[in-house]
N, C-alpha and C positions, 0 to 999 in steps of 0.2 A: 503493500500500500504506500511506499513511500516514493513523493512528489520531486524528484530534485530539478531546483528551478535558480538561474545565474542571480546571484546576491547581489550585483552591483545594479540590475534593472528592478528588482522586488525595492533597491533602496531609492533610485532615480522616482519611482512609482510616488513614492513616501512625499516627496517636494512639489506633487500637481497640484494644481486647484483643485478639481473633482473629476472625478471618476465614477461610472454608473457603475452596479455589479456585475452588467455583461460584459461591458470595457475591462473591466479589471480582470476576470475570468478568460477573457481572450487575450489578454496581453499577456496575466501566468502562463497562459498555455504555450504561448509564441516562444519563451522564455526558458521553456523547460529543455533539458540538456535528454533525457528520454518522450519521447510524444506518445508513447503506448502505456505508460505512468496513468494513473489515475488523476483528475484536476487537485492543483491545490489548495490547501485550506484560505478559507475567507480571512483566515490570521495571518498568512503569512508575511506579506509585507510588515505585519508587528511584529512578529519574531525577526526577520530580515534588520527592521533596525534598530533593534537590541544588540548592545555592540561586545557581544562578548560570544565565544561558541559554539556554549551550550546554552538550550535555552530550555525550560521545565513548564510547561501548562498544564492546571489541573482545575476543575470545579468544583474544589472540596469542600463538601458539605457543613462541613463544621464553618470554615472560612464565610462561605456564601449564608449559612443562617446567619450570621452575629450581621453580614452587610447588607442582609432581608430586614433587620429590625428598627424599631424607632431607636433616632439616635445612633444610626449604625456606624455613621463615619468616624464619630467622636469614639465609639466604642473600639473601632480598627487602630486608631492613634493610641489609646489610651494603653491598648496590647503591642501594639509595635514601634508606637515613639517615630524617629525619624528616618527608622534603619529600609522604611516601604515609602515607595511613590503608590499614593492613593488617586486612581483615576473615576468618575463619575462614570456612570452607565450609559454605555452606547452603542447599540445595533451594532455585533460583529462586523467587519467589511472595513473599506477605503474607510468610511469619515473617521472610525475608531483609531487605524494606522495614525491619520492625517494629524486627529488630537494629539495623541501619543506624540508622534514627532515634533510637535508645535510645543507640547508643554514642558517638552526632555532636552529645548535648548537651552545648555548652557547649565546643564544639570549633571552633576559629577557623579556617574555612574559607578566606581568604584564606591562610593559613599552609599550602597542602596545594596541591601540582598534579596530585593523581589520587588511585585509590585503587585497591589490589590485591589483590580477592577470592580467597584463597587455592584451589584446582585448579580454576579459572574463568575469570576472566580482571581487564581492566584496566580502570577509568575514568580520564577526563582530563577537565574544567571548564574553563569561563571565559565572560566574560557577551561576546564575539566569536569568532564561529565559527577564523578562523585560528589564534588563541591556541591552542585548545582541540584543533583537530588538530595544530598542533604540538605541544603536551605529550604527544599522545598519540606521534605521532611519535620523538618523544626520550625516555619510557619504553622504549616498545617496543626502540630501538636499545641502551639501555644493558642491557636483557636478550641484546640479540645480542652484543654485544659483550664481556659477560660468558663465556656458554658458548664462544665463540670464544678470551679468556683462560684457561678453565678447559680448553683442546683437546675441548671436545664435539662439534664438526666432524664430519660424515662426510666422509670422505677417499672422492672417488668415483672409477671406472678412468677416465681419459681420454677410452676407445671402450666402446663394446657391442655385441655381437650380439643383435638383436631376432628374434626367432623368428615370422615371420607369418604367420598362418594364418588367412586372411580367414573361410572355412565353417564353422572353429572357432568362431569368434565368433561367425557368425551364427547356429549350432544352439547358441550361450550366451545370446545375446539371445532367442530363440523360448522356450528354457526357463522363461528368467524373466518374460519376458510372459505365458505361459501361468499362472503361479504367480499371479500380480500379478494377470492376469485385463484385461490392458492392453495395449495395443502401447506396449513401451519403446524409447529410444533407448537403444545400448550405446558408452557414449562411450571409448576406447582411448587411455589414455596410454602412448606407448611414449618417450620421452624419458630422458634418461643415468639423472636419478636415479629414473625409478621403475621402470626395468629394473633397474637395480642394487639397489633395492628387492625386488624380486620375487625375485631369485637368491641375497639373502641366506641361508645356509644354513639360519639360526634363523628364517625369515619365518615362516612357522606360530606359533610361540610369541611371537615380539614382535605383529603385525598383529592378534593376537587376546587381546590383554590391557585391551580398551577404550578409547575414545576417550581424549586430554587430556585433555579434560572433560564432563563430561554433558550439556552442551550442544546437542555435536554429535553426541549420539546422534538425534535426535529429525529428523537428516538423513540418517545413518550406521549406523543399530542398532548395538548392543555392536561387533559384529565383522564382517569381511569374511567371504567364502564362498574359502577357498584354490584354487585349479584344481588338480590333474593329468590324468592322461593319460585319465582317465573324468572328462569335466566333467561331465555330465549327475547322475554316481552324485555328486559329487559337492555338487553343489546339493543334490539330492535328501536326503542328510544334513543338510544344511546345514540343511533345513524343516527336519528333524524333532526336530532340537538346538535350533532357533528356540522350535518348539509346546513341548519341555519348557522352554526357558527363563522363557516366559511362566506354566506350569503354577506352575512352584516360585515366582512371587514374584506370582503374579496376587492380584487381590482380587476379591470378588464383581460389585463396580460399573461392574469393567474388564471391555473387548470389544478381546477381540486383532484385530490387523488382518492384511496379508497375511504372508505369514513368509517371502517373499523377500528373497532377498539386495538390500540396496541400493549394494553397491560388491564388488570381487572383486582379488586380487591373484592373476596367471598369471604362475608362473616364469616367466622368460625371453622375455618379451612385456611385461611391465609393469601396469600399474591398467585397469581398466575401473569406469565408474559408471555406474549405471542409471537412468533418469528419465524422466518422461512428456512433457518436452522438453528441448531442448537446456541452456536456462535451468539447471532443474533438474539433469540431469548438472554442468553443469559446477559446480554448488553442492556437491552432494556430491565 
């Protein structure tokens, strides 16, 4: 999967006024040293001009809730002080590079071991690969470590009751095959915490308030498909709340794709994700 694309035109990129996402997508491509490579990342001019190596990108959850919350910036300084350049939140692609390079002039990179794109995620540098996953490493920890002093913890039961119903599943994977137009796998976490996940009383209202970050929609759609005791009716709304979601925010040039569920929360059973293999399940 990996893109290699000439470092001096991803940096030349960095210095435009603007650039559309298909501009930029066909200039990476122009640029790349293999053409049978897969496109590359909407990031990559940001990594390109990060002026060190190695360069580390993660969406780490710990990181991304504390920069989800009220007062979240104040709360990233107060954990990292001045050793992170904190960047506000902006739609992956050129305008994020563009920011980036506008706000890192004249800004002494040596002085910084990451940076923490506000409801997004982390970066971590250094011109040797171990450096650079350790910082990433030890960001990421002082975010746990935080929420863990502020008691964010789920406190989980000990035990659980997992409710299995093998033919359940399988008439939920045929559904969503059918939608998808695919034969999917239905992959089944039933483990402490995502049974206790699924039984939360408010799982409806928290599972479907969006991803951490928009990131992981583009694995996860906005939201899961909740089950009860009619999965099929179930789903079946779940489309058709899908097709209007895309109605209200589509644009002319956009082509919706399938409006199947790609991940499901079943009380009392636990997560299921969907995917065209195993690979992919367990991604989502």
């Amino acid at each position: 999967g990996f893109a290699p694309v000439k470092l001096d035109v991803l940096k030349k990129m960095a210095q435009l006024n603007q650039l559309s996402d298909a501009e930029m997508v066909r200039v990476q491509r122009s640029a790349m040293t293999d053409p049978s490579a897969p496109n590359p990342s909407v990031e990559a001019i940001l990594h390109a001009i990060i002026p060190f190596k190695f360069v580390d990108h993660t969406h780490a959850d710990a990181v991304v809730t504390i920069t989800n919350t009220d007062e979240g910036e104040a709360r990233i300084r107060e954990i990292y002080g001045d050793r992170v350049l904190i960047v506000p939140y902006v739609m992956p692609g050129f305008i994020l590079a563009k920011k980036i390079y506008e706000q890192t002039q004249g800004v002494d990179w040596t002085k910084l071991e990451g940076m923490i794109l506000m409801n997004h995620g982390v970066f971590s540098f250094a011109d040797d690969a171990k450096t650079s996953y350790e910082r990433m490493i030890e960001l990421v920890t002082a975010a746990e470590n935080y929420l863990a002093e502020k008691n964010a913890s789920l406190v989980l039961p000990s035990q659980v009751s997992v409710k299995e119903n093998l033919l359940t599943l399988a008439g939920i994977r045929k559904t969503v095959s059918d939608i998808k137009g695919a034969a999917m796998i239905a992959k089944l976490e039933s483990n402490r915490e995502s049974v206790s996940f699924s039984n939360l009383p408010n799982v409806a209202s928290i599972a479907t308030r969006g991803p951490l970050t928009p990131d992981h929609v583009i694995r996860t759609k906005p939201i899961p498909v909740i089950l009860g005791e009619e999965a099929n009716e179930d789903i079946a709304r779940y489309v058709e709340g899908y097709k209007a979601y895309f109605e209200r925010h589509s644009q002319p040039q956009l082509t919706r794709l399938n409006p199947a569920p790609c991940w499901a929360v079943w009380p009392g059973s636990g997560t299921i994700s969907f995917g065209r293999s195993v690979k992919e399940a367990q991604i989502i």
